[in-house]
N, C-alpha and C positions, 0 to 999 in steps of 0.2 A: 449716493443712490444711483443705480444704474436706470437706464433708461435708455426709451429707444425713437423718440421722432430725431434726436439727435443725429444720424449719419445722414438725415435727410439735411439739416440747417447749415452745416459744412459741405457736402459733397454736392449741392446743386447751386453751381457758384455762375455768375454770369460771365459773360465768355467776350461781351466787347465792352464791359466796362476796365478803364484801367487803376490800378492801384494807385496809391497816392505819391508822390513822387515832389522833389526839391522843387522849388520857384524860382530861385535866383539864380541868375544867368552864371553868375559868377561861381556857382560848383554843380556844373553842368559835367563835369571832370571826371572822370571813371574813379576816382577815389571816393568822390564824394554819392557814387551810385547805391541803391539801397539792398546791399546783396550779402547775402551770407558771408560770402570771401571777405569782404571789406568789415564786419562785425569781426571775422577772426583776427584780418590783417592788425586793426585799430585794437584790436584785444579789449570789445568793448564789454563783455564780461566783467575784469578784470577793472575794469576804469567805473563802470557804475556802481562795483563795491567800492572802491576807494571812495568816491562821489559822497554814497552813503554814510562810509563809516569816517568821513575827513582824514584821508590820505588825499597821495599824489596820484595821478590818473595817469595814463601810457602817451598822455600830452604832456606828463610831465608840469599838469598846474594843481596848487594844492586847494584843496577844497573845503569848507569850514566844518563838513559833515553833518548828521540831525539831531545829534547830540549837544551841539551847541544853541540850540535854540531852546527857550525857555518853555514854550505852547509846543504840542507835538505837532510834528509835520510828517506827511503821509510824504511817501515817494512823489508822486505824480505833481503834489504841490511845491515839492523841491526843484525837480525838474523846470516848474514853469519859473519858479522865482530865480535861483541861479542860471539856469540857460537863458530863459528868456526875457529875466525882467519885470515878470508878469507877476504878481502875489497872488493875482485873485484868474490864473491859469486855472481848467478844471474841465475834466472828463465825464463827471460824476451823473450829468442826468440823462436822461431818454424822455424822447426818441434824440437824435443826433445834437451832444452838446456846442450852440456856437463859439464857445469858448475853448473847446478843444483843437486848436489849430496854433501853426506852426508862422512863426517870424522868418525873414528870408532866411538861408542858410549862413551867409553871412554873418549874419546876427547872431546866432545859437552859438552860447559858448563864452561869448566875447566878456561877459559880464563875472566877475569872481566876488572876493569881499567885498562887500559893502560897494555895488556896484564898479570897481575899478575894472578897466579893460584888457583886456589879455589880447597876444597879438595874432593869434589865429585861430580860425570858428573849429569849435568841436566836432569830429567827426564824430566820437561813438555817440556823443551830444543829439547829433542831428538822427543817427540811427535808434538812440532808446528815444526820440521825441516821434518820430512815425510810427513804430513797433505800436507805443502805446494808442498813438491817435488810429491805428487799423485797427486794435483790438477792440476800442470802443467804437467805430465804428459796426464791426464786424456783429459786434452784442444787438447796437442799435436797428438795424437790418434787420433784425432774427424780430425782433421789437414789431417793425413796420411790419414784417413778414404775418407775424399773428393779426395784428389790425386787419389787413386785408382778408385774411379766411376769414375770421370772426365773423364778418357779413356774410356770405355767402352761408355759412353755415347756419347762423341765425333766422338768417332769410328762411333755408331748405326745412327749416325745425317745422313749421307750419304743415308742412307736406308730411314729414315723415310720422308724427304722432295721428295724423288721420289715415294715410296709407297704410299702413303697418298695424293697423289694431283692428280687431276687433269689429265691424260691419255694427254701424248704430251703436256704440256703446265707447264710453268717452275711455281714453288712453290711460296704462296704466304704466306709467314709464321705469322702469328699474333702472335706479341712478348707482347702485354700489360699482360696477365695473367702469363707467363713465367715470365718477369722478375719483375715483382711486389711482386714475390710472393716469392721471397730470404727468406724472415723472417720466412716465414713458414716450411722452410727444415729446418730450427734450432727452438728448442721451450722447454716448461716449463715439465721438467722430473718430476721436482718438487712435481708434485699437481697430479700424480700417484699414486695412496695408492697401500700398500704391493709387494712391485718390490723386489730384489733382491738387490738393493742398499740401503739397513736397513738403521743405522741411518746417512747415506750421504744426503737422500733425501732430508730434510730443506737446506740445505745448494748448494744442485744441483739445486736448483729452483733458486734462487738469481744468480748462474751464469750463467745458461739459460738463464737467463732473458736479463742480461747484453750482452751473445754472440748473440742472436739475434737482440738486439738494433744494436751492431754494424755492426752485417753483414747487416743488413738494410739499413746501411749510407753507406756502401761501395758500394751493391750490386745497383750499377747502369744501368749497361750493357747500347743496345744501347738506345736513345728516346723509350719511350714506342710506340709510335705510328709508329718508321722504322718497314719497312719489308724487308724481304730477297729474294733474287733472287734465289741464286744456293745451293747447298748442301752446299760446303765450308765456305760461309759465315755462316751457320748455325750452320757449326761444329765449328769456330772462336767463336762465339756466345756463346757456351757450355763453352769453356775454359775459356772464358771471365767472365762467369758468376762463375767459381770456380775460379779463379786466386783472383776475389774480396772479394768470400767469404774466402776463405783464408787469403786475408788483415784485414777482419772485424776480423776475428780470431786475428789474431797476437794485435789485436786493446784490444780487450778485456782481451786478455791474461797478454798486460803490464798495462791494467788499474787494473786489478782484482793484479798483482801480485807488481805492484809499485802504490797501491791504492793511488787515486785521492785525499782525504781528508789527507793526511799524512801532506801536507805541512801544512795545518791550524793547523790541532795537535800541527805543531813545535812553535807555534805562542801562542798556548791555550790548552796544552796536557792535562789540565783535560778534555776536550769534548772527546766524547768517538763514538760519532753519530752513535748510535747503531742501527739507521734504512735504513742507505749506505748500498747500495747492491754492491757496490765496495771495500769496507774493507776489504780486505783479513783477517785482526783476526776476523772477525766476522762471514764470511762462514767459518774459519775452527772451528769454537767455536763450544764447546760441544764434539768436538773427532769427525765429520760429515765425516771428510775425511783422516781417519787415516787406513780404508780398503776397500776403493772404490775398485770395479773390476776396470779390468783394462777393457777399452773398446774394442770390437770386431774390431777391422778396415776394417776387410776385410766381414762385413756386415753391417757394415756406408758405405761402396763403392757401395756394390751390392744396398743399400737402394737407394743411392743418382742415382746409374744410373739407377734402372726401375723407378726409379721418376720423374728423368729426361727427359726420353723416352715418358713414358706418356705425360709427359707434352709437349714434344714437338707434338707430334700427333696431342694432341691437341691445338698447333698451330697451325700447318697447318689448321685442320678441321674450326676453328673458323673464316679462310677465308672461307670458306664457306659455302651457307645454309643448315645445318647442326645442328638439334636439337632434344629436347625431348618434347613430349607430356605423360601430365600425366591426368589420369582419376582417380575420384574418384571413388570405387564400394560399398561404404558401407560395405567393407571388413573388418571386424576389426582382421582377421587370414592372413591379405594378408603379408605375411614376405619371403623372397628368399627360396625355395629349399620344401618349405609346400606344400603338394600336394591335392588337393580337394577344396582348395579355391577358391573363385570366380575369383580371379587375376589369379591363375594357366589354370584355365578351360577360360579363356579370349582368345579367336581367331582373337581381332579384329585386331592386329598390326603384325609384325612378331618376331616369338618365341626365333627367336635367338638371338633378341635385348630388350629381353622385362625382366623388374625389378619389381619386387612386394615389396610395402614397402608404409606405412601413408595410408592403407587400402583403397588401391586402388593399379592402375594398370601406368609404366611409359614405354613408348618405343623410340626408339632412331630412325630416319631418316635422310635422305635427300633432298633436295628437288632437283630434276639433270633438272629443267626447261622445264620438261615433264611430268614428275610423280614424286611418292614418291621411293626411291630406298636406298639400305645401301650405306654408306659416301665413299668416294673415296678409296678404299684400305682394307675393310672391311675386309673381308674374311681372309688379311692377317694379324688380328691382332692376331688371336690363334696359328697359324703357328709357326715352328722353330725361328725364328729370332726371333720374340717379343716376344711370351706364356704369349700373354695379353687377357683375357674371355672381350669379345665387352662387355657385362653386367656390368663390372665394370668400364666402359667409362659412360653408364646410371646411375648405382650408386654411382660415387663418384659427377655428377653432379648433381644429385639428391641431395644427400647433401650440395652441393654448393647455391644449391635455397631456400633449405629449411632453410637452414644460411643467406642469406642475400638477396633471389630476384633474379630477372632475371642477375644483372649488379653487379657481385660480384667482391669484390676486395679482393686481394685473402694478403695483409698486416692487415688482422683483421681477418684472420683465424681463426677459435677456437681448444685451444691448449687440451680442456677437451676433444675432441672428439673420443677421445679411448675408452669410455664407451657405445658406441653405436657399439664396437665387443665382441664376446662374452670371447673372453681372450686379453691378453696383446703382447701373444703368435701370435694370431689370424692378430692383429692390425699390431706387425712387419712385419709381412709378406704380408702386405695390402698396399704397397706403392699404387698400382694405383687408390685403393678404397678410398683413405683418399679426403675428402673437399678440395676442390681449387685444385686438380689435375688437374681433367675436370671440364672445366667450360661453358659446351654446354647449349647456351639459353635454358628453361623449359617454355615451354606455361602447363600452368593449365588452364586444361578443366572442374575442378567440376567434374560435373556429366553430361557431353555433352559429353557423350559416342559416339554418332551421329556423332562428328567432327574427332572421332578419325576410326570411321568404313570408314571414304574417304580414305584410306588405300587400302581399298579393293573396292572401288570405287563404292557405295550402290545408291550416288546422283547422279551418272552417267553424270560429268561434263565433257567438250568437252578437254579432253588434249593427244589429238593425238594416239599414241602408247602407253603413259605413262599411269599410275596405280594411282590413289589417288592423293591427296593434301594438303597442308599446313592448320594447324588449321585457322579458321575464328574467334575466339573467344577465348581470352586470361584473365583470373582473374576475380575478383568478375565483375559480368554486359558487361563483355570485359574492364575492366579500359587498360590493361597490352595489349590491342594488339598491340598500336604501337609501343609501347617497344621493344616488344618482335619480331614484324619482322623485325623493326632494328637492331637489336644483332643478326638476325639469319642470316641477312646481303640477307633479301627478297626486290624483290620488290613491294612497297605497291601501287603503281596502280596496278600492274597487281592484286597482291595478292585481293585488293578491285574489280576489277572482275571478278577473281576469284571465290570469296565467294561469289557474288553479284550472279552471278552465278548458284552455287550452291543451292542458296538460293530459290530460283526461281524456280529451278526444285524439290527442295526435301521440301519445302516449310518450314514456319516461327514456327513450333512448338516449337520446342526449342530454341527461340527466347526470349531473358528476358523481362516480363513484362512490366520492368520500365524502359527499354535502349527503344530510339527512334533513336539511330544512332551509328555506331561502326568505328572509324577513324582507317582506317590502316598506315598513316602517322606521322609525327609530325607536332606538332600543329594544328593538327585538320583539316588534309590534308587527299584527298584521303579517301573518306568519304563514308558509306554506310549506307541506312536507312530502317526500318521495310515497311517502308510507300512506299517508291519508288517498293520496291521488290513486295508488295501486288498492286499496280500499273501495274506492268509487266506481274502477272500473271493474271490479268483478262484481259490487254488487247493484253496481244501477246501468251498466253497459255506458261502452263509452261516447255512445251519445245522448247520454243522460245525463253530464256532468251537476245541470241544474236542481237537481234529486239531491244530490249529497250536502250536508249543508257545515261535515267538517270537515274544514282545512287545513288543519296541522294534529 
């Protein structure tokens, strides 16, 4: 499962901690360093299969293999009993297991059949024994990293279900994009070119790959379709949704580190199934994880809670009508922050919510059932508490649409989408900008600049004290409009006279050619037609829309 808080949990690695490194004084020795060169030199590749399958290793000592043992035995468990001695060696839990750790270097090695000594310590020995204690490591971090947001996020839940709804009336949180979207806080570091994580990155892909799968099977939270009542249960909701991913974690940790195919090995130890992304010799092969940073935790936390936060917002907001219009302008300079563009110099929406980007112009509204107005709590998203820019609620939805349409699901996320910032740099720091964040319906208007100028209320339709109104016209021909006012959670009679409406007063020029009728319902409910509207205007004038009372 692809996924995307992943290039956050690899690439934001801390910068003065050091990786793990020998103890004993005694192979303090450039041989014994824990370097890619020295896994080729030792050809420790080559020595761990042997290890495995009971051959002779490139030390030249023969090994009993796992096929000799009656009980099966996991890699990681062979490792501690033949190198080090240990039976009950083991990487397997989270947060950081104590038992995952390393005898002097001296020692690693020394021990063969039935404990007899051999006369010099293993080198690939000592380098598959850190490979793997970094990799758990590495998992466990990601671990701590979640603990940490989890609070803050939890904390901020209290704020964001009263801020964000609704004035006097209790929250109605829409949980389908929040918890669907687990897979995508974990995702593919992997497929990153030139990070910081040198040659880890082939081997950090395969276990992305895998922690995602699992936190996907864990990350259940409630039915997608509950909603929440009170703040509480919201913040419940938060932990709930880290307590799982942390299970998915610990899932993938003892699959990756007590790999799934060992037992068939014990059964056929020539296979080697070098295309299990669960194998643990095969993520650490080549040396991939012999000097992984160690991960930042305390920026996996800060990551995971504005992520969180946004995404609860947009919870809430997704109860209600609440979306984006975008225009095309034949802009091909229309990019955020460019100044002279035709997106820039655009007045027709309001400026504090408006996105430039696909060369044209996107803005973000409300609909409060009078006019068009910013979404419940607006103003308070740059504020202290959140120091969220309203623009990146437009532009991470914006990407949400352009990825996959109005009705995005946010478990097919795309995990490549760090290359649409301008650094890597950029990206981390971009929780609330990333795809599937927000996922506020998008009406595409083309080039029916017109629908988006009812903003500023140009058609002069009768909506009381209110300012402007919801687009009439959604995708090529309007295919997308009944779509799109049910995700925005409109209603489509009113909406249908609404436009009808409108249409009437400010007449049918921008009315497509080949459309003879525009349903704002589903199934073809709630209907408005070219023909009824030019009907109306000749016989009740066109400021009499309210006279005619057929619509299609």
């Amino acid at each position: 499962m692809k996924t995307l808080l992943a290039p956050i949990l690899g690439l934001v690695v801390a910068t003065t901690a050091s990786v793990l490194s020998p103890r004993a004084v005694n192979c303090n020795g450039r041989k014994f360093k824990l370097t890619v060169e020295n896994w080729k030199d030792i050809k420790a590749d080559e020595s761990i299969r042997a290890f495995w399958e009971g051959k002779r290793d490139a030390e030249d000592v023969k090994w009993p293999g796992a096929h000799s043992y009656s009980q099966p035995k996991e890699f990681t468990t062979l490792l501690g009993t033949k190198l080090q001695n240990k039976p009950t060696w083991s990487c397997s839990g989270l947060p950081l297991e104590i038992t995952c750790d390393a005898e002097p270097c001296t020692a690693i090695g020394r021990y063969n059949k039935a404990g007899e000594m051999v006369s010099e310590p293993s080198r690939w020995g000592l380098l598959a024994l850190y490979s793997v204690m970094n990799l758990h490591r590495w998992i466990s971090q990601i671990y701590e990293g979640i603990n940490i947001g989890q609070q803050g996020a939890s904390n901020a839940a209290f704020g964001i279900a009263t801020d964000f709804s609704k004035p006097k009336e209790e929250p109605n949180l829409w949980f389908k994009d929040l918890f669907a979207a687990v897979s995508s806080m974990l995702g593919s570091l992997g497929s990153i070119p030139g990070t910081s994580f040198g040659p880890a990155v082939n081997g950090a892909n395969a276990v992305q790959g895998l922690i995602g799968t699992e936190i996907g099977l864990h990350l259940k939270g409630p039915p997608v379709d509950q909603n929440f009542q009170t703040a509480s249960q919201f913040s419940k909701a938060i932990r709930m949704f880290a307590d799982q991913a942390r299970q998915g974690l610990e899932v993938a940790n003892n699959r990756i580190l007590n790999s799934a195919d060992d037992t068939t090995l014990q059964v056929f130890p020539h296979l080697w199934s070098s295309s299990s992304i669960d194998n643990v010799r095969n993520i650490i092969s080549g040396g991939r994880w012999l000097n992984t940073p160690p991960v930042d935790q305390t920026a996996v936390g800060e990551f995971f809670r504005r992520n969180m936060i946004a995404r609860g917002i947009n919870a809430v907001w997704r109860s209600y009508p609440v979306y984006v219009y975008y225009v095309w302008l034949d802009d091909a300079g229309a990019k955020p922050g460019d100044k002279g563009t035709k997106c820039d110099l655009d007045r027709s929406g309001p400026q504090a919510l408006k996105y430039c980007a696909d060369e044209g112009v996107y803005y973000l509204y409300m609909y409060n059932g009078r006019g068009i107005d910013w979404p419940w709590g607006g103003p308070k998203l740059a504020g202290d508490d959140y120091k969220i820019n309203p623009i990146w609620a437009v532009e991470s939805s914006a990407r949400s649409f352009k990825a996959q349409g109005i009705n995005y699901d946010p478990s097919k996320a795309d995990s490549s989408q760090f290359l649409g910032f301008p650094s890597i740099t950029d990206f981390i720091n971009s929780p609330e900008r990333l795809e599937g964040t927000w996922t506020l319906p998008v009406c595409d208007g083309s080039s029916n600049i017109g629908f988006n100028t009812d903003y500023l209320n140009q058609r002069k339709v009768d909506l009381k004290d209110g300012v402007g109104m919801p687009p009439c016209m959604c995708g090529i021909d309007g295919r997308d409009t009944a779509t799109f006012v049910k995700a925005a959670n409109l209603d489509s009679k009113k909406m249908a006279r609404m436009c009808f409406d409108a249409y009437v007063r400010g007449g049918t020029g921008d009315w497509p050619a080949a459309v003879d009728v525009i349903a704002y319902g589903e199934d073809g409910k709630n209907k408005v037609s070219k023909k009824a509207i030019d009907k109306c205007i000749k016989t009740s004038g066109a400021s009499n829309p309210s006279y005619c009372t057929d619509l299609n």
